[in-house]
Residue frames as a rotation matrix with the C-alpha (Angstrom) as fourth column:
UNK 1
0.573 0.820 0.000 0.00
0.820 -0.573 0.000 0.00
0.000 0.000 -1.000 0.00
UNK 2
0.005 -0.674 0.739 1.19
0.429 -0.666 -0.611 3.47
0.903 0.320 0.286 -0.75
UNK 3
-0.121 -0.319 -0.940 2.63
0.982 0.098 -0.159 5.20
0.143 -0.943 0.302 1.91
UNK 4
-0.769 0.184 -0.612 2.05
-0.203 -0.978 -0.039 9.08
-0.606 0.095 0.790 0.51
UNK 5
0.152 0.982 0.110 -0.95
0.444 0.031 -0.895 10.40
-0.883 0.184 -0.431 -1.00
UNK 6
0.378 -0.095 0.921 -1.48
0.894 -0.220 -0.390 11.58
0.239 0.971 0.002 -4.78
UNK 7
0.921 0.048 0.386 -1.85
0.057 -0.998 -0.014 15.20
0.385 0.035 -0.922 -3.56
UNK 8
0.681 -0.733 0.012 1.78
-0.540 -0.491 0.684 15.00
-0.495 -0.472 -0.730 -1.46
UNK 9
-0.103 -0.660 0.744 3.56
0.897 0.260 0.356 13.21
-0.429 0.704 0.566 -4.49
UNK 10
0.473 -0.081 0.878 2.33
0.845 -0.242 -0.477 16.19
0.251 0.967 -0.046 -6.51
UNK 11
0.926 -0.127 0.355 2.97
-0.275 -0.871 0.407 18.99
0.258 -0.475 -0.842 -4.26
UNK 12
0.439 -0.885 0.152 6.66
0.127 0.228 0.965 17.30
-0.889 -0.405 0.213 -3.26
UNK 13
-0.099 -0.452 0.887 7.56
0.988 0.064 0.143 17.08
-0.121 0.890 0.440 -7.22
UNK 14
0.740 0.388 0.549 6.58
0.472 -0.882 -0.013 21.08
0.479 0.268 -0.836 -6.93
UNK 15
0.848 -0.522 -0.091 8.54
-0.185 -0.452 0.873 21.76
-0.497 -0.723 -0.480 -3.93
UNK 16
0.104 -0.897 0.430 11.96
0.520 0.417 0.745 19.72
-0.848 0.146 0.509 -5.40
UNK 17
0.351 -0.082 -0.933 11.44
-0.758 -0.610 -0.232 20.27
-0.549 0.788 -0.276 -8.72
UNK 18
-0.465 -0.632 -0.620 13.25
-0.818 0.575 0.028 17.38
0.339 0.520 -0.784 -9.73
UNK 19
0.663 0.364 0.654 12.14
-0.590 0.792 0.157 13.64
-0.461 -0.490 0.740 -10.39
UNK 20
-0.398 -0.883 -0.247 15.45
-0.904 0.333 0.267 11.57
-0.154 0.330 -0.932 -10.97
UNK 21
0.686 0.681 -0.256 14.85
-0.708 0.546 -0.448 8.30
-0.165 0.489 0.857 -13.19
UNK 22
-0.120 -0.984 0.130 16.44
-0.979 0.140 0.151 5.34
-0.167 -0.109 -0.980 -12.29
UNK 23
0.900 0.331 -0.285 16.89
-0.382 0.912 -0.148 1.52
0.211 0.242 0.947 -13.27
UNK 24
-0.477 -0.875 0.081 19.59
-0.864 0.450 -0.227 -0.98
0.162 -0.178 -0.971 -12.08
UNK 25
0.402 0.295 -0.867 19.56
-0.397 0.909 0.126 -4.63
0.825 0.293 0.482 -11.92
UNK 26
-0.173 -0.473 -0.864 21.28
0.631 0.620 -0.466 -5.08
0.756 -0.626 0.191 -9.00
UNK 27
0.687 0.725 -0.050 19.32
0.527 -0.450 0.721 -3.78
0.501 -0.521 -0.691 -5.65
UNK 28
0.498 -0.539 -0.679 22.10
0.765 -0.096 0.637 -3.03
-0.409 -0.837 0.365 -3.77
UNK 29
-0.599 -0.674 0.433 23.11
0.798 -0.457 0.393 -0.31
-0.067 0.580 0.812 -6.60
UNK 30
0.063 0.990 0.128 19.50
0.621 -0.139 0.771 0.57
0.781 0.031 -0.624 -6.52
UNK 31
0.646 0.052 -0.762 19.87
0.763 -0.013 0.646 1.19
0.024 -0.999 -0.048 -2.61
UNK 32
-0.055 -0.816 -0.575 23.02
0.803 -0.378 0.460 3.21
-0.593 -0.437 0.676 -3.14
UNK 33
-0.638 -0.291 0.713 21.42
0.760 -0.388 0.522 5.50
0.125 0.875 0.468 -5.40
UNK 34
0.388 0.846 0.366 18.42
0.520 -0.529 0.670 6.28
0.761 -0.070 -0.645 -3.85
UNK 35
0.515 -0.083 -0.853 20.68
0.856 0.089 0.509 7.05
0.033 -0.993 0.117 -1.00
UNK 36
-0.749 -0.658 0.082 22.87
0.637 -0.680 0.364 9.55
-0.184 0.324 0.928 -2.57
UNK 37
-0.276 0.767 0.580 19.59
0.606 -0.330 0.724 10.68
0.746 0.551 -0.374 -4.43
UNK 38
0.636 0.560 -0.531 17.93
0.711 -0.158 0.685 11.22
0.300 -0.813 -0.499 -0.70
UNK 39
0.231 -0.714 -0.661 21.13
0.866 -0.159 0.474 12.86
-0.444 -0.682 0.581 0.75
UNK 40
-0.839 -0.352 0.415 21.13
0.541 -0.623 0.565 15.12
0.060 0.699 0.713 -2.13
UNK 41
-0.863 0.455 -0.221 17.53
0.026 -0.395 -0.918 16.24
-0.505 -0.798 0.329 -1.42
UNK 42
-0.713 0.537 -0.450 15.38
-0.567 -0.063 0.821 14.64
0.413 0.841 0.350 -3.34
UNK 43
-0.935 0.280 0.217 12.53
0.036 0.683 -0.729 13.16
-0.352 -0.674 -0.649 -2.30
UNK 44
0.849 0.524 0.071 10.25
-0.279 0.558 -0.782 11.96
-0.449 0.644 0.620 -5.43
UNK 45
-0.330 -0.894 0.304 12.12
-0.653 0.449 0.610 9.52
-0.682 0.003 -0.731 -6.64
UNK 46
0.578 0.241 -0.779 11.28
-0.806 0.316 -0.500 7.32
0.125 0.918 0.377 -10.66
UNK 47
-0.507 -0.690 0.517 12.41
-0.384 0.717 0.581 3.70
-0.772 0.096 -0.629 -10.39
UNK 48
-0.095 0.653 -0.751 11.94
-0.927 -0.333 -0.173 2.41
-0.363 0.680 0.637 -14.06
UNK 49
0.785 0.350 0.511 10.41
-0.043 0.854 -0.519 -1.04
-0.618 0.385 0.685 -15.56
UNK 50
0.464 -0.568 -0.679 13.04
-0.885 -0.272 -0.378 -2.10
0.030 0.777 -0.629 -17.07
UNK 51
-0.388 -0.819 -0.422 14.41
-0.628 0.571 -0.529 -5.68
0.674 0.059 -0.736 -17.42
UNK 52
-0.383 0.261 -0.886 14.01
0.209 0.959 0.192 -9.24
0.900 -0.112 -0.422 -16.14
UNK 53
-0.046 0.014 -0.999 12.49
0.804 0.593 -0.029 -8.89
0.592 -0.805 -0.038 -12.74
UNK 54
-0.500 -0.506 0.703 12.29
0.375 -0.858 -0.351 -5.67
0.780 0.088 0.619 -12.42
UNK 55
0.335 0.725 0.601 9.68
-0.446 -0.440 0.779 -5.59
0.830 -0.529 0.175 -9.85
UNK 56
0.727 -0.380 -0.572 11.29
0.635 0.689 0.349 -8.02
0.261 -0.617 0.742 -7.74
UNK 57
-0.464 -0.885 0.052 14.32
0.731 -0.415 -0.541 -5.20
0.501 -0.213 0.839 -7.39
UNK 58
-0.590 0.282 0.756 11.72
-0.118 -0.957 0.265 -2.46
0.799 0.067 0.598 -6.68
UNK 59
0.583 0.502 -0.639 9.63
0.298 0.599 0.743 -5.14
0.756 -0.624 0.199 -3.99
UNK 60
0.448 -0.663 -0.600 12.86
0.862 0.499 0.093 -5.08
0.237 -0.559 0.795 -2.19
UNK 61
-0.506 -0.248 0.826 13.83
0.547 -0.833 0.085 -1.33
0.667 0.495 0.557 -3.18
UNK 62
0.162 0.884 0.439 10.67
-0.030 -0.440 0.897 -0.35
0.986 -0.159 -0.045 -1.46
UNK 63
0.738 0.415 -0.532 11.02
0.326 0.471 0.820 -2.14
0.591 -0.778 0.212 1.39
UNK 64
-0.111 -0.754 -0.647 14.32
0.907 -0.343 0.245 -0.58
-0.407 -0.559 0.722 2.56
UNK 65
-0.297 0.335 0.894 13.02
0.264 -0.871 0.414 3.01
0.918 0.359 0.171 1.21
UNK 66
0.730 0.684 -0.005 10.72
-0.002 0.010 1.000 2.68
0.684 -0.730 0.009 4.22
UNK 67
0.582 -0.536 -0.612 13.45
0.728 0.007 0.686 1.97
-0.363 -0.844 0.394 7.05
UNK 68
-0.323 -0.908 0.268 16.37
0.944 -0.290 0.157 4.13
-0.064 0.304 0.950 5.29
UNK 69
-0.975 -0.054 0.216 14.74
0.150 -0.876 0.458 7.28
0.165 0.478 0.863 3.36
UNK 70
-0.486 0.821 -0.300 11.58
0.858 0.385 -0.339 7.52
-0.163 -0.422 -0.892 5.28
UNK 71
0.417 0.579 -0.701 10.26
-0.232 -0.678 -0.698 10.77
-0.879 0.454 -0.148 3.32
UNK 72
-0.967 -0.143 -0.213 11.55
-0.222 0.053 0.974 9.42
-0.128 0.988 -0.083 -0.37
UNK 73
0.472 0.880 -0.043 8.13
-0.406 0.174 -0.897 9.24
-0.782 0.441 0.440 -2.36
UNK 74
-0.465 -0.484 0.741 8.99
-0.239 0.875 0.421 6.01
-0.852 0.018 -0.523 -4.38
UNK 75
0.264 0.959 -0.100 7.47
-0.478 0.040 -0.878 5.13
-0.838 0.280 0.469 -7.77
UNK 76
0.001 -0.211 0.978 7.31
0.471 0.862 0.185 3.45
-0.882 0.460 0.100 -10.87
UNK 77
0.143 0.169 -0.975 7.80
-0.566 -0.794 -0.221 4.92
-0.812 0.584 -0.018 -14.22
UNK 78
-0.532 -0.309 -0.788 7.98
-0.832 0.363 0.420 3.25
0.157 0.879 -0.450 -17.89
UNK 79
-0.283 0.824 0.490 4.38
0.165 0.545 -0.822 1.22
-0.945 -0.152 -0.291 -16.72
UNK 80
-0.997 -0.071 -0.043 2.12
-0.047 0.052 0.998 0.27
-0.069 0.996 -0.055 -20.03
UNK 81
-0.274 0.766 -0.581 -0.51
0.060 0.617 0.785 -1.77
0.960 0.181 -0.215 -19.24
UNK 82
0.463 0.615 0.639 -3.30
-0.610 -0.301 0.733 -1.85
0.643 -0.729 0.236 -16.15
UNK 83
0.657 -0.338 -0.674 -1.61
0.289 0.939 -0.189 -5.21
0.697 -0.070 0.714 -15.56
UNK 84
-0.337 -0.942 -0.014 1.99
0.724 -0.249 -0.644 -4.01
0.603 -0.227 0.765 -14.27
UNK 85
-0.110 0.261 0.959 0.04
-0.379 -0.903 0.203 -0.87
0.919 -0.341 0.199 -12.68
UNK 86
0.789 0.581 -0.201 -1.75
-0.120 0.466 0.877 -3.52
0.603 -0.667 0.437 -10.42
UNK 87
0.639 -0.404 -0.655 1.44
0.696 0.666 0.268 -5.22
0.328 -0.627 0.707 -9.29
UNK 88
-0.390 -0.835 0.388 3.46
0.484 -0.544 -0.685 -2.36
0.783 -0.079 0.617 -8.88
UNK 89
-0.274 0.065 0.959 1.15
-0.602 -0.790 -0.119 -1.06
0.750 -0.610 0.256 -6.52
UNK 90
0.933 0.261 -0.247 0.92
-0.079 0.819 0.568 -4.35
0.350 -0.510 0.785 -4.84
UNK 91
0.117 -0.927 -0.355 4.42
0.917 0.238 -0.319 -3.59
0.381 -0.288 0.878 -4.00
UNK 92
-0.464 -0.410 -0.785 4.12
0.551 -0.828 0.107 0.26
-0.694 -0.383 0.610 -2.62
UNK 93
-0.550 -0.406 0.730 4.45
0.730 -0.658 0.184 2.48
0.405 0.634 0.659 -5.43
UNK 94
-0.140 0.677 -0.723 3.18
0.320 -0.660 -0.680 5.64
-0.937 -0.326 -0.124 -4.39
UNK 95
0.157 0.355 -0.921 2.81
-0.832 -0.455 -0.317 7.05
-0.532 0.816 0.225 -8.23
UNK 96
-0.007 -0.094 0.996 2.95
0.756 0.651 0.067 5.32
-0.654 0.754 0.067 -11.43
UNK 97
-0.026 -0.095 -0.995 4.40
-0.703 -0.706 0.086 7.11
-0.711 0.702 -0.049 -14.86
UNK 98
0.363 0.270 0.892 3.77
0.471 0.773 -0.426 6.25
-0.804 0.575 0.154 -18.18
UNK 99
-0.952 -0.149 -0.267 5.31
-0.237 -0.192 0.952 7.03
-0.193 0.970 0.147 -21.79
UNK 100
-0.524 0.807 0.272 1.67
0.466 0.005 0.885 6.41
0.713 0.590 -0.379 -23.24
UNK 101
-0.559 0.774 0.297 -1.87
-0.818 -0.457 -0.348 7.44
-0.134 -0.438 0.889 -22.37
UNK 102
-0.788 0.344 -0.511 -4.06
0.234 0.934 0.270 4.34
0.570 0.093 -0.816 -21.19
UNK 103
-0.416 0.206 0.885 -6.91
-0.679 -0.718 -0.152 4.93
0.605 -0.665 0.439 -19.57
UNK 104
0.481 0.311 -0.819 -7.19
0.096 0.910 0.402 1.28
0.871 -0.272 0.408 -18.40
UNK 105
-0.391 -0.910 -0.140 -4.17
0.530 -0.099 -0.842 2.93
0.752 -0.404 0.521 -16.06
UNK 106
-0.801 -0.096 0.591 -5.85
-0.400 -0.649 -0.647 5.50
0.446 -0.754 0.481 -14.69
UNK 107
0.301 0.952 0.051 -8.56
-0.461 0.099 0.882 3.29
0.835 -0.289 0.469 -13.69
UNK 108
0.196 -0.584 -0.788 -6.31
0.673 0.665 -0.325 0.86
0.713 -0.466 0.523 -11.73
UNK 109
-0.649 -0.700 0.300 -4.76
0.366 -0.632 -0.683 4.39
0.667 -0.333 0.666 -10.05
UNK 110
-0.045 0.925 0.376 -8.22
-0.539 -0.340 0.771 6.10
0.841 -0.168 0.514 -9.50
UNK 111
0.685 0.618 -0.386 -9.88
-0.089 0.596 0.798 3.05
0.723 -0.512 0.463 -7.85
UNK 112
0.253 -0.353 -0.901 -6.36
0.805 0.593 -0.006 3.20
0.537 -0.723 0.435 -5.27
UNK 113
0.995 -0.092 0.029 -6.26
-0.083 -0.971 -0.224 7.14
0.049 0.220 -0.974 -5.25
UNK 114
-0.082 -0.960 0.270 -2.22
0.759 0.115 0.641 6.59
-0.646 0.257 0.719 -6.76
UNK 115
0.197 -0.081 -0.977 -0.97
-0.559 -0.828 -0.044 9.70
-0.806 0.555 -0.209 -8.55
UNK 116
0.290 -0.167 0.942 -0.60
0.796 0.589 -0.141 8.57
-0.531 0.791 0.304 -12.22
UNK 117
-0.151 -0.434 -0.888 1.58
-0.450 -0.770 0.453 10.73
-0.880 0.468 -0.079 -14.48
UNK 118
0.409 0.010 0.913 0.85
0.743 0.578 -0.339 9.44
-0.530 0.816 0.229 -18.52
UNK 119
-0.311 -0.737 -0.600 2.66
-0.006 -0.630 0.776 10.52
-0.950 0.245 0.192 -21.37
UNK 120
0.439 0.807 -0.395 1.58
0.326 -0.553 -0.766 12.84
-0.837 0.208 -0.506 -23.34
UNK 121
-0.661 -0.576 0.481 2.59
0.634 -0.087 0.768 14.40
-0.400 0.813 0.423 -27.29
UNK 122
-0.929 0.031 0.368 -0.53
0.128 -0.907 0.401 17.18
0.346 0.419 0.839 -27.59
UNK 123
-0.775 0.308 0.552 -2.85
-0.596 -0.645 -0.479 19.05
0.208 -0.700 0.683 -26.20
UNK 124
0.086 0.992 -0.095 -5.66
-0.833 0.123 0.539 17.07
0.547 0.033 0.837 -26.92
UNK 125
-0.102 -0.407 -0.908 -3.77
0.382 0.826 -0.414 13.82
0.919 -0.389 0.072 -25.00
UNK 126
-0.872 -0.422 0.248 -2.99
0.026 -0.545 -0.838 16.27
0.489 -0.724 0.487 -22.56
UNK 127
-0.363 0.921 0.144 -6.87
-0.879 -0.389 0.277 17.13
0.311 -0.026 0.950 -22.05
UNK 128
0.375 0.824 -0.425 -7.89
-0.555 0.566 0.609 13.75
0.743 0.007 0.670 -21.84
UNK 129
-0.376 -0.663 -0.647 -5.30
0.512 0.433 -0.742 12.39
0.772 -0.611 0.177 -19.38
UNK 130
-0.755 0.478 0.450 -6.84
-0.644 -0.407 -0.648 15.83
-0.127 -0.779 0.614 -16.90
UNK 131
0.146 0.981 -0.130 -10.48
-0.818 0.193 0.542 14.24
0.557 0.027 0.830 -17.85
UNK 132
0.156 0.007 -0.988 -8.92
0.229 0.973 0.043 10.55
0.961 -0.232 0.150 -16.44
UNK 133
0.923 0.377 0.071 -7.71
0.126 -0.472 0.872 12.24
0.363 -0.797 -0.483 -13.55
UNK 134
0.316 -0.948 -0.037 -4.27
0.874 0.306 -0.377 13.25
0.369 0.087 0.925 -14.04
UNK 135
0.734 -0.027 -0.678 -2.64
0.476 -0.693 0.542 15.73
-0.485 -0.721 -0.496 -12.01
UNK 136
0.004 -0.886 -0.463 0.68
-0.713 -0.327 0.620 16.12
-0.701 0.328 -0.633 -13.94
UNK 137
0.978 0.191 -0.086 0.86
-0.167 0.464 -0.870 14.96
-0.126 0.865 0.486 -17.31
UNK 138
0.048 -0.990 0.133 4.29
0.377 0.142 0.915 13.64
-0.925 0.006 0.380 -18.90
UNK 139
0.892 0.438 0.109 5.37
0.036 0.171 -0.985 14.54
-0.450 0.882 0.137 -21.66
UNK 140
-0.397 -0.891 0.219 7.93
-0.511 0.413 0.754 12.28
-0.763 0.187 -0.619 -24.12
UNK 141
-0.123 -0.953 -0.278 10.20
0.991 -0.104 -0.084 12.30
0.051 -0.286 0.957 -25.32
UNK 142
0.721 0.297 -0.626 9.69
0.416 -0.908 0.049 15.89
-0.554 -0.296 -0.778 -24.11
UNK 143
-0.494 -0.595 -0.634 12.48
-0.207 -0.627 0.751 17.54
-0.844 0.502 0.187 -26.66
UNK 144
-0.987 0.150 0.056 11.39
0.081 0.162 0.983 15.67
0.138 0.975 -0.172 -29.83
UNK 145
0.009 0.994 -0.111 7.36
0.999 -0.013 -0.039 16.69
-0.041 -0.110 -0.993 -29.05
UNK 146
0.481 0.204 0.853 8.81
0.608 -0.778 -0.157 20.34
0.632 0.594 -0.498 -28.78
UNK 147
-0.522 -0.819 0.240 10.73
0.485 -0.515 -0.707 21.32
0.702 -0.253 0.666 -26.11
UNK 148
-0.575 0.256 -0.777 9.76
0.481 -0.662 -0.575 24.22
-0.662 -0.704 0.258 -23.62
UNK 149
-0.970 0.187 -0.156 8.59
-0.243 -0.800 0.548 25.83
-0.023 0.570 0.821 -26.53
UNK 150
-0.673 0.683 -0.283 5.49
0.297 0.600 0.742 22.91
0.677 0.416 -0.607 -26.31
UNK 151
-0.465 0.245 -0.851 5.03
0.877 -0.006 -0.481 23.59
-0.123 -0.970 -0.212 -22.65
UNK 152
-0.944 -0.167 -0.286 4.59
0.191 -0.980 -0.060 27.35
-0.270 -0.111 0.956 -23.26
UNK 153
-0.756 0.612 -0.233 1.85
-0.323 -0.039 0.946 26.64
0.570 0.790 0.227 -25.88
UNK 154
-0.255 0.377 -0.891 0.22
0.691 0.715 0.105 24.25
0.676 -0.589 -0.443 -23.86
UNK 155
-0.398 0.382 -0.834 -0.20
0.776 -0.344 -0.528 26.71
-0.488 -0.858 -0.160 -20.56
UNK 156
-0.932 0.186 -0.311 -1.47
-0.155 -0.981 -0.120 29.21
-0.328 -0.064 0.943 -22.58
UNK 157
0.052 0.901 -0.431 -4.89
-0.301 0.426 0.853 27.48
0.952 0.086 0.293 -23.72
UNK 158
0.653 0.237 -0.720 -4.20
0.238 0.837 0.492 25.58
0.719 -0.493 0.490 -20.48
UNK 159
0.344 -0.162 0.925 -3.12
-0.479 -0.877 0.024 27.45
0.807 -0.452 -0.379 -17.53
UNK 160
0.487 0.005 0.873 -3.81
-0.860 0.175 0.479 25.09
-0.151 -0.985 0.089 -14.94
UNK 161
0.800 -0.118 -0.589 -2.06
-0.235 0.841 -0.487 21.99
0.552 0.528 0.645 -16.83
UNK 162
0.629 -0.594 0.502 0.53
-0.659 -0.064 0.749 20.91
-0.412 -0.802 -0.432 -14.52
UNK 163
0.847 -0.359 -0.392 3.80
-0.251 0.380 -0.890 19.22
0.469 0.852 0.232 -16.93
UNK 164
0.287 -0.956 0.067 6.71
-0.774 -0.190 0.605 17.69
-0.565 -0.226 -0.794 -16.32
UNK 165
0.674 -0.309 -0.671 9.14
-0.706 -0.002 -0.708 16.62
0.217 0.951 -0.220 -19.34
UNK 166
0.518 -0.426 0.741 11.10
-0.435 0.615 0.658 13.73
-0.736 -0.663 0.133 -19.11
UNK 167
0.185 -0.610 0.771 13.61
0.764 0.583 0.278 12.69
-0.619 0.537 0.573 -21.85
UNK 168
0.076 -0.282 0.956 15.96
0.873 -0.444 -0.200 15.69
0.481 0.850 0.212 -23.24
UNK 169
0.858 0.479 0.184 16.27
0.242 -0.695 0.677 17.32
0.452 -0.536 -0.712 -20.18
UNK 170
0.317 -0.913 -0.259 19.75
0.472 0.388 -0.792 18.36
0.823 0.129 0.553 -18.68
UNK 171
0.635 0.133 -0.761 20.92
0.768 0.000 0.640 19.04
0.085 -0.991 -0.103 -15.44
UNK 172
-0.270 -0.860 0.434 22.48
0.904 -0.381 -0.193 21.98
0.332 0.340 0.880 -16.74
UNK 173
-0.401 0.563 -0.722 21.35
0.619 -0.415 -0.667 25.81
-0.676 -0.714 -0.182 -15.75
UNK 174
-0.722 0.150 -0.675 20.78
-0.612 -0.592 0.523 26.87
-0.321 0.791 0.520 -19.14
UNK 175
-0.719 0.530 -0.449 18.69
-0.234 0.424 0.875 24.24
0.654 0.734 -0.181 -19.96
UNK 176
-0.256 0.828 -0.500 16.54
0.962 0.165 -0.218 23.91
-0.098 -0.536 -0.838 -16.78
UNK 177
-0.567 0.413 -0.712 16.10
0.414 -0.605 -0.680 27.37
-0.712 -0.681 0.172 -16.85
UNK 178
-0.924 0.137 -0.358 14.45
-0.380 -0.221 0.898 27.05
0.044 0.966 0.256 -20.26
UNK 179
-0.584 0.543 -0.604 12.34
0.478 0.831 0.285 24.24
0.656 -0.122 -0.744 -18.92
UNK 180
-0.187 0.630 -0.754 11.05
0.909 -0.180 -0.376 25.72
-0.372 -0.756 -0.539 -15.37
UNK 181
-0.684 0.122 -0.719 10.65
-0.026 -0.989 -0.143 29.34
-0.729 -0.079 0.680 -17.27
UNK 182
-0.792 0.591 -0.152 8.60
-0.131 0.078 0.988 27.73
0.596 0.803 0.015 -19.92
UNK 183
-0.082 0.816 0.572 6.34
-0.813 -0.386 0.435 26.64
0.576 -0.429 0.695 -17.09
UNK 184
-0.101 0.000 -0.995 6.87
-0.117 0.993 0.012 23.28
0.988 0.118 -0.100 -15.84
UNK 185
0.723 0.535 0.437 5.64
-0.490 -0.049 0.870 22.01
0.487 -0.844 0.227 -13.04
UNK 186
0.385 -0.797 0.465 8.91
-0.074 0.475 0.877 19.46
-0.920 -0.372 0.124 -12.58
UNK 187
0.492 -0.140 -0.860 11.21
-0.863 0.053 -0.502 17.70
0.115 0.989 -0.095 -14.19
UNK 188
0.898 -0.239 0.369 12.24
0.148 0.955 0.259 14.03
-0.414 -0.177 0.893 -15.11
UNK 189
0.411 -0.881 -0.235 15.98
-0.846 -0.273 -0.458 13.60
0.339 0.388 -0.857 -15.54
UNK 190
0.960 -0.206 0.190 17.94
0.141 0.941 0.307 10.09
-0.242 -0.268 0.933 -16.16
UNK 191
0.534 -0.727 0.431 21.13
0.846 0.462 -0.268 9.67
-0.004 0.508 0.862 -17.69
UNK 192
0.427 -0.241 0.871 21.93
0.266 -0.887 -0.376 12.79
0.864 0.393 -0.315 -17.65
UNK 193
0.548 -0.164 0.820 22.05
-0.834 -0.175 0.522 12.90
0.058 -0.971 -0.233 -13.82
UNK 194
0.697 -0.383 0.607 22.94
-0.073 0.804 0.591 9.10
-0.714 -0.456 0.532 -13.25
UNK 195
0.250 -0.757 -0.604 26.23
-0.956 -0.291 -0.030 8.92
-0.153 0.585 -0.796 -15.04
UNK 196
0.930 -0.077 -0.358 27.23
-0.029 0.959 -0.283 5.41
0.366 0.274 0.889 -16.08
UNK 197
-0.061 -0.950 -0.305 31.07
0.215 0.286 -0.934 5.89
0.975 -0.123 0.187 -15.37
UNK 198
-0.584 -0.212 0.783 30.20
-0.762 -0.188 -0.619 7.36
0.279 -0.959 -0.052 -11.36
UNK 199
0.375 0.589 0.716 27.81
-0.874 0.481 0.062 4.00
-0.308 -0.649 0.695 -10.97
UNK 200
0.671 -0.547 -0.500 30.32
-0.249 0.469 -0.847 2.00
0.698 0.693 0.178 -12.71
UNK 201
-0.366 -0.929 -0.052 32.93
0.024 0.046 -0.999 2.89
0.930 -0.367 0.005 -9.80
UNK 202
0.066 0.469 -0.881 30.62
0.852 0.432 0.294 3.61
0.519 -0.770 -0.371 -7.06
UNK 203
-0.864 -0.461 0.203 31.62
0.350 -0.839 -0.415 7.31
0.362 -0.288 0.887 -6.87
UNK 204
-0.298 0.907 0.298 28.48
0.827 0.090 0.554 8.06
0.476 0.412 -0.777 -5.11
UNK 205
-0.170 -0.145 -0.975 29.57
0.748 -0.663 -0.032 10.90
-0.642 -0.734 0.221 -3.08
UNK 206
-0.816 -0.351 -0.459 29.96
0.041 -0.827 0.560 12.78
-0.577 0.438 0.689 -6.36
UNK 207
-0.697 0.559 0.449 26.85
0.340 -0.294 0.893 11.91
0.632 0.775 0.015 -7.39
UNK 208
0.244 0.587 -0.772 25.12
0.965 -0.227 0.133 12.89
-0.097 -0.777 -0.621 -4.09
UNK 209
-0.554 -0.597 -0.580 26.93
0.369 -0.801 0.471 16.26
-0.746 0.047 0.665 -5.10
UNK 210
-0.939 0.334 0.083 25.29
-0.023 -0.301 0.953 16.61
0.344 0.893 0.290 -8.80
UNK 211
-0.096 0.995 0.009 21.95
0.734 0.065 0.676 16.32
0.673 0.071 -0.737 -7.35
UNK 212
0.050 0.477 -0.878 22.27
0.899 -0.404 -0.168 18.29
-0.434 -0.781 -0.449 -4.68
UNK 213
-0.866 -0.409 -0.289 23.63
0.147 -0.758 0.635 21.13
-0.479 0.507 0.717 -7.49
UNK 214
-0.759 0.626 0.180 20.57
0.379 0.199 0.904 20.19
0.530 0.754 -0.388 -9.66
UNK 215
0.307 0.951 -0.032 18.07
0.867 -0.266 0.421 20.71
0.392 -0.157 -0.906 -7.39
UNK 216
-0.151 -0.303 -0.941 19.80
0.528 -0.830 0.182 24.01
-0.836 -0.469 0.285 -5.77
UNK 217
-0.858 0.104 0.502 19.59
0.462 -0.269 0.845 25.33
0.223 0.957 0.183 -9.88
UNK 218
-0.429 0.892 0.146 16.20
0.408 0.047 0.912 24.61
0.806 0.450 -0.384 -9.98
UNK 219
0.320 0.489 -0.811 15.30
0.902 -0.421 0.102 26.34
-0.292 -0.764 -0.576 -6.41
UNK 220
-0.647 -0.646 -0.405 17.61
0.341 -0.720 0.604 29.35
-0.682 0.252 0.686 -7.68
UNK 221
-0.834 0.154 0.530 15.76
0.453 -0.358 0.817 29.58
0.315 0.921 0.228 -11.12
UNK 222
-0.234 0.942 -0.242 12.18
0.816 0.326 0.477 28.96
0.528 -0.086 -0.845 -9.35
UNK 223
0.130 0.239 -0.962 12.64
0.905 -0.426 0.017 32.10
-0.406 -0.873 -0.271 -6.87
């Protein structure tokens, strides 16, 4: 059972700004990321479907989330199908993200009040994801759909639309401050943040550093 409610996943992804997207096969990398992640000051946190078993890492993931990082808000991102919604929240998840729009999903979510974040590619997606009962919409690959420039459009028919981009984002301050001045409500950010050569070596001090820079940006830009 989730442990946070929809409304304090959405309002925490406001406050941070940042929702780091991660995936490892091995939990114990898993573990040492979300830690760094936490220590940096995040706290909404994207573990993605990805690979054999992936729920089985995220079962276990969860379960030391709870004793370790006891204000990380945990979820599941790169869900499809109502299926995978179910079990993921048979394991915790407090949210669930999608690259598509299903609205077999947002029943599954609904019927557990679970934030659900689908991904979106134009307005009229957008629209119907709010009608399922999305709070924040994704939208991806969020460069090749348009950029900030999409977001802008978007809030201006659609004020209250609440976005947050997730593939083509960089943890840079020129480019978030394109993003959070276009309007965004957050942002998703993988690879870009999780380097391959600092989780390669275990350098996780230095990546407990890059997040804590990232989200210090994005409080900077936001004030």
């Amino acid at each position: 059972m989730a442990r946070f409610s929809r409304i304090e996943v959405v309002q925490k992804m406001k406050e941070t700004g940042l929702v780091p997207v991660f995936y490892h096969a091995d939990p114990e990398t898993c573990k040492n990321v979300l830690l760094a992640a936490y220590q940096g000051g995040v706290r909404v946190f994207e573990f993605t479907n990805r690979g054999e078993y992936a729920h089985e890492v995220f079962g276990e993931l969860n379960k030391w989330a709870s004793e370790e990082t006891p204000e990380m808000i945990l979820g599941v991102g790169s869900v499809l199908d109502a299926g995978t919604t179910s079990l993921y929240i048979q394991l915790g998840a407090n949210f669930i993200v999608s690259p598509v729009l299903n609205p077999e999903m947002a029943k599954v979510c609904n019927r557990r009040k679970i934030s659900w974040s689908p991904g979106c590619g134009s307005l009229t997606e957008i629209s119907t994801a709010e009608e399922l009962g999305a709070e924040v919409v994704k939208i991806f690959p969020a460069q090749q759909v348009g950029g900030p420039d999409f977001v802008k459009a978007v809030k201006g028919p659609m004020p209250w639309t609440s976005i947050m981009p997730t593939g083509g984002v960089k943890p840079s301050r020129e480019n978030l401050e394109t993003w959070f001045k276009s309007g965004v409500h957050c942002v998703g950010i993988g690879s870009q943040l999780f380097k391959k050569d600092l989780i390669q070596v275990g350098d996780y001090e230095k990546l407990r550093s890059d997040i804590e820079n990232t989200i210090a940006i994005i409080q900077q830009i936001k004030t």
